[in-house]
C-alpha positions, 0 to 999 in steps of 0.5 A, spaced: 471 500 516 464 502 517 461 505 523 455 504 523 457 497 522 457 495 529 458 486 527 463 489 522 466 493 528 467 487 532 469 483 528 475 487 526 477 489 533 476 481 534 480 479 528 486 484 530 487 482 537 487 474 535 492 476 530 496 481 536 496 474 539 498 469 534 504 474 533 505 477 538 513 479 536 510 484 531 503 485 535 499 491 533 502 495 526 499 501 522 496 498 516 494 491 519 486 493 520 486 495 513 489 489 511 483 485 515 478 489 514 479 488 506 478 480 509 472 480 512 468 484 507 469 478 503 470 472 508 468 469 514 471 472 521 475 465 522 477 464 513 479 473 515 484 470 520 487 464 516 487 469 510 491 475 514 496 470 517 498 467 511 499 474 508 501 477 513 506 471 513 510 474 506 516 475 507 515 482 504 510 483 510 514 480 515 519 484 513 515 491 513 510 489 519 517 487 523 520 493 522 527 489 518 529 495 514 534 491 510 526 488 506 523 496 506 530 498 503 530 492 497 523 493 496 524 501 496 530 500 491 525 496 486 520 501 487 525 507 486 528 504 480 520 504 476 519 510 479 525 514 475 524 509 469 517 511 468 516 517 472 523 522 471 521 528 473 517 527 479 523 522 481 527 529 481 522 533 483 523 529 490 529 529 490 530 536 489 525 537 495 527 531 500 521 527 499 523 520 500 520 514 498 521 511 505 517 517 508 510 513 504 510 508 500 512 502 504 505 506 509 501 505 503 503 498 501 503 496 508 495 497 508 495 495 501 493 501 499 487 502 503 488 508 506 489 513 500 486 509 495 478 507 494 475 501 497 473 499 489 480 500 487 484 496 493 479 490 491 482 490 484 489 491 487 489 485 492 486 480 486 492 483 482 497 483 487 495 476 490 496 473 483 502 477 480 506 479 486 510 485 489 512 487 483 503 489 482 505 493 488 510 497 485 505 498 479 500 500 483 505 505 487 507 509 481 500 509 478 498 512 485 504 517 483 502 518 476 494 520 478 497 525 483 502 527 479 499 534 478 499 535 485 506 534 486 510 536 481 512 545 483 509 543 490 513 543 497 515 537 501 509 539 505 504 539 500 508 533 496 507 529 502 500 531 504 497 530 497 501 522 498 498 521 504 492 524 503 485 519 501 483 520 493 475 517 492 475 520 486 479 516 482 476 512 475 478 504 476 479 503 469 484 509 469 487 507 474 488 501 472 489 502 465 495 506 467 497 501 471 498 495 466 502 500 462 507 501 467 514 499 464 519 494 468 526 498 467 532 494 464 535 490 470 542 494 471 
């Protein structure tokens, strides 16, 4: 969110306690300010809410901002299975070191990527996702893997989960994304 922005400012903090309020059963979770802040780039503050509703009404959603740990371990078994189809050596690499995908991926799909991704990118990620589904997260998720894959590999825990948890502007959209569509989908077992 910008802060010289003060309408934008305004707006978020309105169209989060709205949401807060509607659903109060899940209340305020890190990564729902993302989420909204992405919608009122593109919206109006009364279409943002209809929009973050819905979305956030996905069972993927549901189950990650409710904390329903029997969603984050499905959507984590996907992802990992992509992970050690398409990325071995950094699957074994956190094993060996003890990071585990629960300690950021569901973080990062919680927001959409927004907070360690540009905001170019996340935009290209929401149309992607809003039109393939989970599955483009996941894509998403390894690509993100694939660009700091240097980083990663020989680092400790510390270092590992610094650089997963850190912001990258310097990323080429059309990398990024060129990678992500090369992505294989794994056998299914």
């Amino acid at each position: 969110t910008n802060p010289q922005n003060k309408e934008m400012q305004n707006n978020l903090k309105q169209l989060v306690t709205c949401y807060m309020a509607y659903r109060p059963d899940i209340g305020y979770v890190r990564g729902i300010a993302e989420v909204a802040g992405v919608l009122l780039l593109f919206s109006e503050p009364w279409v943002s809410f209809l929009c973050l509703t819905n979305l956030l009404n996905m069972p993927l959603f549901q189950g990650l901002y409710r904390f329903d740990w029997g969603v984050a371990c499905n959507f984590i078994s996907k992802y990992e299975k992509y992970l050690d189809f398409n990325l071995p050596a950094v699957a074994k690499h956190f094993k060996k070191t003890g990071v585990t995908s629960e300690s950021y991926v569901c973080d990062w799909v919680k927001c959409i990527f927004g907070k360690i991704l540009p905001l170019s990118i996340v935009c290209r990620i929401w149309d992607c996702f809003l039109f393939e589904g989970e599955t483009f997260l996941i894509r998403a998720a390894v690509t993100v893997l694939t660009t700091r894959k240097h980083r990663i590999l020989g680092a400790n825990i510390d270092r590992c989960m610094e650089n997963l948890n850190s912001l990258t502007l310097d990323l080429d959209a059309e990398m990024f994304f060129t990678t992500c569509f090369t992505v294989k989908t794994p056998a299914p077992q």
